[in-house]
C-alpha positions in Angstrom: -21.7 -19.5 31.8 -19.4 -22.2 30.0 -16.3 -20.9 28.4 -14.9 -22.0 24.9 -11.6 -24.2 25.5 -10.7 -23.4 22.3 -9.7 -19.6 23.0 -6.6 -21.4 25.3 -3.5 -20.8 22.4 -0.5 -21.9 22.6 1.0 -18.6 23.8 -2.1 -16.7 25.0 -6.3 -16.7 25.2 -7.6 -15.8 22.0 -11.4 -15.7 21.1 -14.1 -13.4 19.3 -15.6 -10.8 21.2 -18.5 -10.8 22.8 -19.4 -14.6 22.2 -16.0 -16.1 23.4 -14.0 -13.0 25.0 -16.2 -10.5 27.1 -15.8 -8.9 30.7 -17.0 -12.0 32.4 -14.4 -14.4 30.7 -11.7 -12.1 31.6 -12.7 -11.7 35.0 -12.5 -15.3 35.5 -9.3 -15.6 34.0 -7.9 -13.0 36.4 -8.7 -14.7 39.1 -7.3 -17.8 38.0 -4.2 -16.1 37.0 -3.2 -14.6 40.4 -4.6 -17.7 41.9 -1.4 -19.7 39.9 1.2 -17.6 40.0 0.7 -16.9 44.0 0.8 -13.0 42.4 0.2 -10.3 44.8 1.6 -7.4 42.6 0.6 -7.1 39.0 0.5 -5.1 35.8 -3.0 -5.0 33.6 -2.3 -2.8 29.7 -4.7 -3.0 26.9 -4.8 -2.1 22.9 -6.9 0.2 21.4 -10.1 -2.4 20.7 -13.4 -1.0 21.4 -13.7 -4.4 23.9 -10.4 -3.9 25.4 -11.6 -1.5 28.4 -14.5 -3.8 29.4 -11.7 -7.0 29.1 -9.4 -5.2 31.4 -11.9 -4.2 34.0 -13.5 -7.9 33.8 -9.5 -9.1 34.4 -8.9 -6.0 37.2 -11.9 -7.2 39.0 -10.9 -10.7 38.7 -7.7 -10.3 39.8 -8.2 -8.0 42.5 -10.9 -9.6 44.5 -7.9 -13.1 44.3 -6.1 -10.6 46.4 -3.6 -9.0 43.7 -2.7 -5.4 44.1 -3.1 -4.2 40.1 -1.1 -1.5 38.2 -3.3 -0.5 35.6 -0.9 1.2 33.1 -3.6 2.1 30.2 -3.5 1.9 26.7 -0.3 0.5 25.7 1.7 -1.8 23.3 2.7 -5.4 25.1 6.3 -4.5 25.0 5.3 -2.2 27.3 3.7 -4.1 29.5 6.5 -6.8 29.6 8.9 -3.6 30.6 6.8 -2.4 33.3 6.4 -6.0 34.9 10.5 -7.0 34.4 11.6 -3.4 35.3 9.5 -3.2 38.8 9.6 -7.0 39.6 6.1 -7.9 40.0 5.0 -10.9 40.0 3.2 -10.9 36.3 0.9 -9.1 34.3 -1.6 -9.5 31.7 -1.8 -7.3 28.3 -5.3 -7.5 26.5 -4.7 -7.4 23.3 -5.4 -9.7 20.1 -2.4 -8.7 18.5 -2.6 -8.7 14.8 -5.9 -10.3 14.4 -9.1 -8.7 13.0 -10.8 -6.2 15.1 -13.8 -8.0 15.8 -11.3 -10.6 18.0 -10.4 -9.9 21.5 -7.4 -11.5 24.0 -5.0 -12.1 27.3 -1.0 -12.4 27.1 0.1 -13.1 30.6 3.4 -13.1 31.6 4.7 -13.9 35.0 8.0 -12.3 36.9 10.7 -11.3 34.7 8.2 -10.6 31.4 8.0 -14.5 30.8 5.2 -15.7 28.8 2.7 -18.3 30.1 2.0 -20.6 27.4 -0.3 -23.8 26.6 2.5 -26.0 28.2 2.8 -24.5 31.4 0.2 -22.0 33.4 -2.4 -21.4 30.3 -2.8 -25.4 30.7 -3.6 -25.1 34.2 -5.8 -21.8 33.9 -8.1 -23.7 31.6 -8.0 -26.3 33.4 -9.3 -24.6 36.9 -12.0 -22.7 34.9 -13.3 -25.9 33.2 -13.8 -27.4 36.3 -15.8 -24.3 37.4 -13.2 -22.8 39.7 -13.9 -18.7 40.3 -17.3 -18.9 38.3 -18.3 -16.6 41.6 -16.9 -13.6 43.2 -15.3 -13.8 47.0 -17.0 -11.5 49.7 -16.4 -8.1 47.8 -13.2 -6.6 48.9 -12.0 -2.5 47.9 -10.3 -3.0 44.8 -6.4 -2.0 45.4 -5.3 -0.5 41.7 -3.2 2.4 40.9 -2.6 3.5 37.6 0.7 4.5 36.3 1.7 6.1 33.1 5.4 4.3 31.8 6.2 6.4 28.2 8.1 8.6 29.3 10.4 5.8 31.3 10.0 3.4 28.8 11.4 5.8 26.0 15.0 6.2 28.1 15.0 2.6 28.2 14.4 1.8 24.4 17.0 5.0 24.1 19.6 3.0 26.0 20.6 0.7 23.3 21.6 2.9 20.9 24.0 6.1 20.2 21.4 8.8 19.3 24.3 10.8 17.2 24.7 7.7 15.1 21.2 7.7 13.7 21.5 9.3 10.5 19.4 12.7 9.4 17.0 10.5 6.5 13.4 10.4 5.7 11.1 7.7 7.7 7.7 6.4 6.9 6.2 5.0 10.2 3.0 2.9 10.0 1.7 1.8 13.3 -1.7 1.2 11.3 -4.1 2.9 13.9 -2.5 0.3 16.7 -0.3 0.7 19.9 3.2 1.2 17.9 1.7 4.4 17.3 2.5 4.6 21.2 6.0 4.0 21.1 6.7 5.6 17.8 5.1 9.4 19.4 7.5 8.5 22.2 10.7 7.9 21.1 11.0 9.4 17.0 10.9 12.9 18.4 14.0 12.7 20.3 15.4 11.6 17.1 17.3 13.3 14.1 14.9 12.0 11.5 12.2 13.2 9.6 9.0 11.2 9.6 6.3 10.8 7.6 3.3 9.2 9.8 0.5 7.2 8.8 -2.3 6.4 10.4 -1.1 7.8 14.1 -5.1 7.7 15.4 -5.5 4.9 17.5 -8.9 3.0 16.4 -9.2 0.1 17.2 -12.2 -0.6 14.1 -8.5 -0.7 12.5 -10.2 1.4 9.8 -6.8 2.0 7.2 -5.6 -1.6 6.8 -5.6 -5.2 8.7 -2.8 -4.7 11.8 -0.3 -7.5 10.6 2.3 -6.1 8.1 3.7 -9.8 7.6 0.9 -9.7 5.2 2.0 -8.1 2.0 -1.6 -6.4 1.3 -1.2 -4.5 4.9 2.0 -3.4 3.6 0.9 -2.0 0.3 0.7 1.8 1.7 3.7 2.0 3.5 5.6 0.9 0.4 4.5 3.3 -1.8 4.6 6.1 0.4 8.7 4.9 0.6 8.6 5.3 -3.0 6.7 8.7 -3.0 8.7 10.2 -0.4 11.9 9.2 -1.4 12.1 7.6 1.9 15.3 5.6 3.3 13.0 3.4 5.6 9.8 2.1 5.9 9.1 0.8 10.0 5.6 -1.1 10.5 4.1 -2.3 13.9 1.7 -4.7 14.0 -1.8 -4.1 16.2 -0.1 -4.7 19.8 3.6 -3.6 18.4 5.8 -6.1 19.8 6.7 -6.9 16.2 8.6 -4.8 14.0 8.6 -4.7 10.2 11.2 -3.0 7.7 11.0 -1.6 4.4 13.7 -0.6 2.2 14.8 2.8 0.3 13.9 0.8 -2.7 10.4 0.0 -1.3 11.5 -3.7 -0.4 10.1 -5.7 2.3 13.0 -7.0 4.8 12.6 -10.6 5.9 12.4 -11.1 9.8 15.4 -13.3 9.5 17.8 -11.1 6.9 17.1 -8.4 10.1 17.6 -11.2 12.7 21.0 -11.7 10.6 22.2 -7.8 10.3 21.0 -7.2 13.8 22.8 -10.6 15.5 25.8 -9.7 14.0 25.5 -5.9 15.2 25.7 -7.3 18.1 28.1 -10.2 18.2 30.6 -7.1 17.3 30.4 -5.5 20.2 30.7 -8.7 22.4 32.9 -11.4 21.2 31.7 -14.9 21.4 27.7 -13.6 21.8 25.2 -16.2 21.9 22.1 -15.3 19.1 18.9 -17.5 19.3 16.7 -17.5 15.8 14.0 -19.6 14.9 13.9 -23.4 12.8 12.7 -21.1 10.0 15.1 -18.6 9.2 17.7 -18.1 6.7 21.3 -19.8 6.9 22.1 -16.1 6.7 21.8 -15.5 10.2 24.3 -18.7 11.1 27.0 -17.8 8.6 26.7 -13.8 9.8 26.5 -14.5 13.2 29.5 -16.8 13.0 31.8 -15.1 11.2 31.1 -12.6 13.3 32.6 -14.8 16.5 29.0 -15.3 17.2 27.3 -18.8 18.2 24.2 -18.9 16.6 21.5 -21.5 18.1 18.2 -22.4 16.3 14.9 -22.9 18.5 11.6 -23.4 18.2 9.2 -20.9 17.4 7.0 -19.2 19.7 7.3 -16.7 22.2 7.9 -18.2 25.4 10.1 -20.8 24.2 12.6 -18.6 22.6 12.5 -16.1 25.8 13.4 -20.0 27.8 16.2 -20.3 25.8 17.7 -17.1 25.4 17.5 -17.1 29.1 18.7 -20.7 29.8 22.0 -19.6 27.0 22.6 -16.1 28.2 21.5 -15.1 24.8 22.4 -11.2 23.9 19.9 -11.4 21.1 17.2 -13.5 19.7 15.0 -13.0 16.0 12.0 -14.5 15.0 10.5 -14.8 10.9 7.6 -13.2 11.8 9.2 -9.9 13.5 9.6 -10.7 16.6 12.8 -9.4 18.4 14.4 -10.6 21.7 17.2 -8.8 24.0 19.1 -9.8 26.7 19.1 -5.7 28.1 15.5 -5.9 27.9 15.0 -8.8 30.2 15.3 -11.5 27.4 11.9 -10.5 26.2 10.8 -9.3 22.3 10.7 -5.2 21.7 9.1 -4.3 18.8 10.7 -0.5 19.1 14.3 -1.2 19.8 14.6 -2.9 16.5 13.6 0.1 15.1 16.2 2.1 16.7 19.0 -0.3 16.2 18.5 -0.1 12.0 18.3 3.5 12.5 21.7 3.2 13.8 23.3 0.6 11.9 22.0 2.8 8.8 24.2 6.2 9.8 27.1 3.9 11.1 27.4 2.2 7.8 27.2 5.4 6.2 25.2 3.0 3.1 21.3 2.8 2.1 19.7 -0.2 4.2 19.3 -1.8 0.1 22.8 -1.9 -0.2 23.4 -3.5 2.8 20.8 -6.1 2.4 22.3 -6.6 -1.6 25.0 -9.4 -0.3 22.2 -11.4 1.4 19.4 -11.0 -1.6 22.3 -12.4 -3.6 23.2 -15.4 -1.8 19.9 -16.2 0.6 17.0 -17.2 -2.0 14.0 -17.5 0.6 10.2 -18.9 -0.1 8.7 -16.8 2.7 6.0 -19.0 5.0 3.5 -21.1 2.9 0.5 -22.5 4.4 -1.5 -25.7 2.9 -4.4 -27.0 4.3 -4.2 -30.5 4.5 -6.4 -33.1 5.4 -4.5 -35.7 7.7 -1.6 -33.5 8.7 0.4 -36.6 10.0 0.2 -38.4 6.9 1.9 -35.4 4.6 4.7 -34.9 7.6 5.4 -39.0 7.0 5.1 -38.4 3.1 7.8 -35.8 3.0 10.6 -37.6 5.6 9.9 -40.5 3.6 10.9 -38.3 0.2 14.2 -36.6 1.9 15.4 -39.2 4.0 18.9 -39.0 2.6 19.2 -35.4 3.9 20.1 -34.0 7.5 16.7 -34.6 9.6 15.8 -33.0 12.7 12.1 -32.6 14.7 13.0 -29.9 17.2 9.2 -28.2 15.5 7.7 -29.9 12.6 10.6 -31.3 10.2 13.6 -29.7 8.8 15.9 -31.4 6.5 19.1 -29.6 5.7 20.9 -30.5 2.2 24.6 -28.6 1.6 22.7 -26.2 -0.9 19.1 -26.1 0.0 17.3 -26.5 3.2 13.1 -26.3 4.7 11.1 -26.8 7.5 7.6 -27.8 7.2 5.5 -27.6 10.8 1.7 -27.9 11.6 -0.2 -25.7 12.9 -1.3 -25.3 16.3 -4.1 -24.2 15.4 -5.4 -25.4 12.3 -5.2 -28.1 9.6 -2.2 -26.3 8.0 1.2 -27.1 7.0 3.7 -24.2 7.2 6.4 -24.6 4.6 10.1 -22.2 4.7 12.4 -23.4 2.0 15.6 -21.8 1.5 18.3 -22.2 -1.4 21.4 -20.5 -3.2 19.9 -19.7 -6.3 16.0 -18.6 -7.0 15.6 -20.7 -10.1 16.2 -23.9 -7.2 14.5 -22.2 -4.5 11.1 -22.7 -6.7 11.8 -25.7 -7.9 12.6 -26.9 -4.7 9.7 -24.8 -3.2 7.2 -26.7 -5.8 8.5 -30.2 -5.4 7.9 -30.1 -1.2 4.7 -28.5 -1.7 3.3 -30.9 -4.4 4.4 -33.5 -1.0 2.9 -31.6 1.6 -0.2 -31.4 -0.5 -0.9 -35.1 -2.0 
């Protein structure tokens, strides 16, 4: 059976199930997976998706009969599965899991010791790579499968615990919205140990997803959560997407957050406690997280996006804290990988501490930092547009560290393909919101021809 190249992302295998993702695929995979890494101990979670038990058994059996000794730890979010590899030192595991994509879609996020990720540059490369040349298409000689299952909550809860001060976190109303995925996990875990009162929607794990798409980045997803804020009189609003290692916040006022106004409140949290913290945030973000971080005593470093290369660098700089647009949230106490609970728990805290409503917190950055949010463009020579638009702004500050960013003393955007697709992502920040669209509109006619 030939197997689609194209499910081989960037930062994991990603396909439609059956016709690209099934038992067999996975099964393959797992062999080829321990047969990298040299593993002889790993972990093996899965979300909710009605394919995701016949994925993992395909990758257990694949796995086992390469000679790895499996820890199956069930049905899971992949921060917990990057916990229960970092925390026992084996030597990887795989979470099946298409994150926030439809339910119809299936996937493999490995990770090797220490929770980091495998990516397109270095082991998913060589996986598709041995199984295009038809490498483990057959089983070895049977041999007894050596798995043990494990349940982690309850462990995993004291560890998520550990980063805050549980009689900080205010007595308020919650809305939590795990949106029939695996925050709903997490969330049973840890918010009744907590002070708070929640409201919960959509705690069933399905994964048909039957309530809403699992991605709150987009604003339709989001539309419940915000008016049950507004309904309930509620101080918060926390959303998961479908594999919950990305968080999501929404205001007492029924506001979404940005990823990076929480990567800014949240570096400079913790540049307070340690003087001269290194925080690592994405080519996207706001300048809000550099100037808070800073005057903070922070340094703040920008990175490429993606997983595994922010988890590189926040290892390579000692990095206390790393934050993503798109909700991703790294810590050095958590083995430099992305939680999507502790971010929770931290704006929990840094609410009661503050003794203020997260909006009025927020009010000196909505003020300052005007932000166009992620715009894609389909374009039809990708190359072409990015040569179009450093021709336009070559009398700003250019730099290529992913896609093109060109910094101006009042405005500022990075434009980046797709790894995927024909698309153009555009982030485009300024000081006032009558230049941010104007801005916004004169890159985008660019980008678009």
């Amino acid at each position: 059976m030939p197997i689609d190249s194209s499910i081989f992302k960037a930062y994991d295998i990603r396909g439609i199930y059956p016709g690209q993702i099934n038992g067999e695929v996975a099964r393959r995979v797992g062999r080829a997976f321990v047969d990298y890494l040299g593993a002889r101990r790993i972990a093996v979670g899965r979300d909710a998706r009605l394919s995701s038990p016949e994925v993992a058994k395909g990758f257990i059996k694949g796995a086992c009969s390469q000679g790895a000794h499996v820890v199956d730890i069930g049905t899971v979010g992949t921060d917990m599965l990057y916990y229960s590899v970092a925390k026992n030192d084996l030597d990887g595991g795989a979470m099946i899991t298409a994150s926030h994509n439809p339910k119809e879609w299936n996937g493999i996020k490995m990770v090797r010791k220490g929770a980091l990720a495998l990516s397109g540059d270095a082991g998913i490369k060589e996986i598709r790579e041995a199984l295009a040349a038809g490498r483990f298409a057959d089983d070895p000689s049977e041999a007894p499968p050596t798995v043990a299952t494990r349940a982690i909550g309850e462990e995993y809860a004291r560890h998520c615990l550990s980063f805050i001060d549980v009689a900080a976190v205010p007595k308020i109303k919650v809305v939590l919205d795990p949106g029939n995925g695996m925050g709903a996990v997490g969330a049973a875990a840890l918010f009744d140990r907590l002070p708070v009162e929640t409201v919960r929607l959509y705690f069933d794990l399905d994964g048909t997803f039957p309530n809403h798409p699992p991605d709150p980045l987009e604003a339709q997803n989001r539309a419940e959560i915000v008016q049950w804020v507004k309904q309930e009189k509620a101080q918060l609003g926390i959303a998961w997407d479908g594999d919950a290692d990305r968080c999501f916040f929404i205001d007492d006022t029924g506001e979404f957050v940005p990823g990076d106004f929480v990567t800014a409140l949240l570096g400079e949290h913790f540049c307070r406690k340690e003087k001269g913290a290194t925080v690592i945030y994405d080519v996207r973000a706001s300048r809000a997280v550099r100037d808070k971080v800073e005057a903070a005593g922070g340094r703040a470093l920008m990175n490429r996006v993606g997983h595994a290369f922010i988890k590189k660098r926040m290892r390579d700089e000692n990095g206390v804290f790393g934050g993503e647009v798109s909700g991703h949230f790294y810590f050095r106490d958590n083995w430099y990988a992305d939680n999507g609970m502790i971010p929770a728990l931290l704006v929990l805290e840094m609410i009661g501490r503050e003794g203020r409503r997260l909006s009025e917190i927020l009010a000196p950055l909505r003020e300052r930092y005007h932000i166009s949010g992620e715009i894609n463009s389909k374009v039809s020579d990708v190359t072409a547009a990015l040569a179009r638009i450093e021709e336009r702004h070559r009398d700003g500050r250019i730099t290529r560290m992913d896609g093109i960013s060109v910094d101006y003393d009042d405005w500022h955007f990075n434009v980046r393909p797709s790894n995927t697709e024909p698309l153009l992502r555009l982030n485009l920040e300024a000081y006032s919101r009558d230049a941010m669209e104007r801005r916004r509109d004169e890159v985008l006619a660019l980008v678009r021809g």
